[in-house]
C-alpha positions in Angstrom: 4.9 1.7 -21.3 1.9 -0.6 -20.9 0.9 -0.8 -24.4 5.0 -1.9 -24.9 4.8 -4.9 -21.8 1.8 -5.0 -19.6 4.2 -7.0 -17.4 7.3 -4.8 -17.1 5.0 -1.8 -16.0 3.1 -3.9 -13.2 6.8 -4.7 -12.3 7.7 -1.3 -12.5 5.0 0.2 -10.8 5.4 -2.7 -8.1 8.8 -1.2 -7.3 7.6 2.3 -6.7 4.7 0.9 -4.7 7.8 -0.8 -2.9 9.7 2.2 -2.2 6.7 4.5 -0.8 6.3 1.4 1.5 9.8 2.5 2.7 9.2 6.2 3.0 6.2 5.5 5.1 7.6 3.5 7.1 10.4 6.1 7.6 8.5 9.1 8.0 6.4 7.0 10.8 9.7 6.3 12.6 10.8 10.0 12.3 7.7 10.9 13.8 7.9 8.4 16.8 11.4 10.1 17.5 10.0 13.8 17.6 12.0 14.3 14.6 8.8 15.9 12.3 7.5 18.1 15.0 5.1 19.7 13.3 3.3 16.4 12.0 3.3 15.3 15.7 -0.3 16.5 17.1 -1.3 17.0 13.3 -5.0 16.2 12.8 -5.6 13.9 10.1 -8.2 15.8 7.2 -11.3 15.0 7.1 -11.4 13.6 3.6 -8.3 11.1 4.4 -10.8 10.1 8.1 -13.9 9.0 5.3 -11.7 7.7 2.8 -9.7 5.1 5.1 -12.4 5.2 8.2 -10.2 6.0 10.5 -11.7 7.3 13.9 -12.7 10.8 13.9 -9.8 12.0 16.4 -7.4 10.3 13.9 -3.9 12.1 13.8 -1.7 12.7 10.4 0.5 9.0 12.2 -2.8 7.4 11.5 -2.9 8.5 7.8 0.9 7.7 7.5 -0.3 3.7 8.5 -2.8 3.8 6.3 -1.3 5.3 3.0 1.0 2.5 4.2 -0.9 0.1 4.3 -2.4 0.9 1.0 0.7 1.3 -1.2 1.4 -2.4 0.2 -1.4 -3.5 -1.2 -0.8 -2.0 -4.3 2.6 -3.7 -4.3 1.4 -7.0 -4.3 -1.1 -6.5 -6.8 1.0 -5.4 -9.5 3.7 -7.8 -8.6 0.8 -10.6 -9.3 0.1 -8.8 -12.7 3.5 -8.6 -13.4 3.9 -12.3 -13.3 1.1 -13.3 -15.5 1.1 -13.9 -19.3 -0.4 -11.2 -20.9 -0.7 -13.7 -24.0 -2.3 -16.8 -21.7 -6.3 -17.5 -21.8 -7.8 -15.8 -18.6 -8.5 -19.3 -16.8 -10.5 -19.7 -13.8 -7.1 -20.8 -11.4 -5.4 -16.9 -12.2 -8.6 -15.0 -11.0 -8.0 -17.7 -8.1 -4.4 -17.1 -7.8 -5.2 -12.8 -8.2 -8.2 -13.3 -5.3 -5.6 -15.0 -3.0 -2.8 -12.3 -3.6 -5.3 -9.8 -2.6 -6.6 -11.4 0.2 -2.6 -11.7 1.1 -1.9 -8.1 0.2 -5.0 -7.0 2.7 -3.5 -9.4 5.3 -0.6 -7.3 5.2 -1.9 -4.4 5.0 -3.7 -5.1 8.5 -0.3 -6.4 9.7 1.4 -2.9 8.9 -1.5 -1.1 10.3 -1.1 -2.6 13.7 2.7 -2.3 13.7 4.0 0.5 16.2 7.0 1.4 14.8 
């Protein structure tokens, strides 16, 4: 699909980052109303604790927020891609606009992370 439009796979891949926005966002609320019992003093692994730096007595919740947080990220970012012209010179305003999305896109992601759902 890339080779086809750069554009409509940033898009596309934008949407799914989108939707596992949602699921993470539901699964946290299904935690926080006992309804995934078996997630609810889950320990979060050791690889996911380095990876995101979560404190060492992090629960599965606290990997749910990050992955979160994360996929939001990655939302943004190919929504940016998605809107650029593949056939335009790479001027120094787009690396400007890409460097504010992302600094947007990790605002948010902090915003989700400290959202209690």
């Amino acid at each position: 699909m890339y080779l086809i439009s750069s554009s409509c796979a940033h898009r596309f891949v934008g949407y799914l980052e989108e939707e596992a926005v949602k699921t993470y966002t539901h699964c946290i609320k299904e935690l926080d109303e006992g309804k995934l019992p078996h997630w609810t003093n889950l320990n979060a692994p050791q690889d996911a604790i380095k990876y995101w730096g979560l404190d060492q007595n992090a629960k599965f919740r606290d990997v749910l927020i990050a992955v979160r947080a994360d996929e939001c990220m990655h939302r943004e970012v190919n929504h940016h891609f998605a809107d650029i012209n593949p056939e335009s010179p790479v001027e120094q305003e787009k690396v400007t606009q890409l460097e504010n999305c992302i600094g947007e896109a990790e605002r948010l992601a902090q915003q989700l992370s400290l959202i209690h759902i």
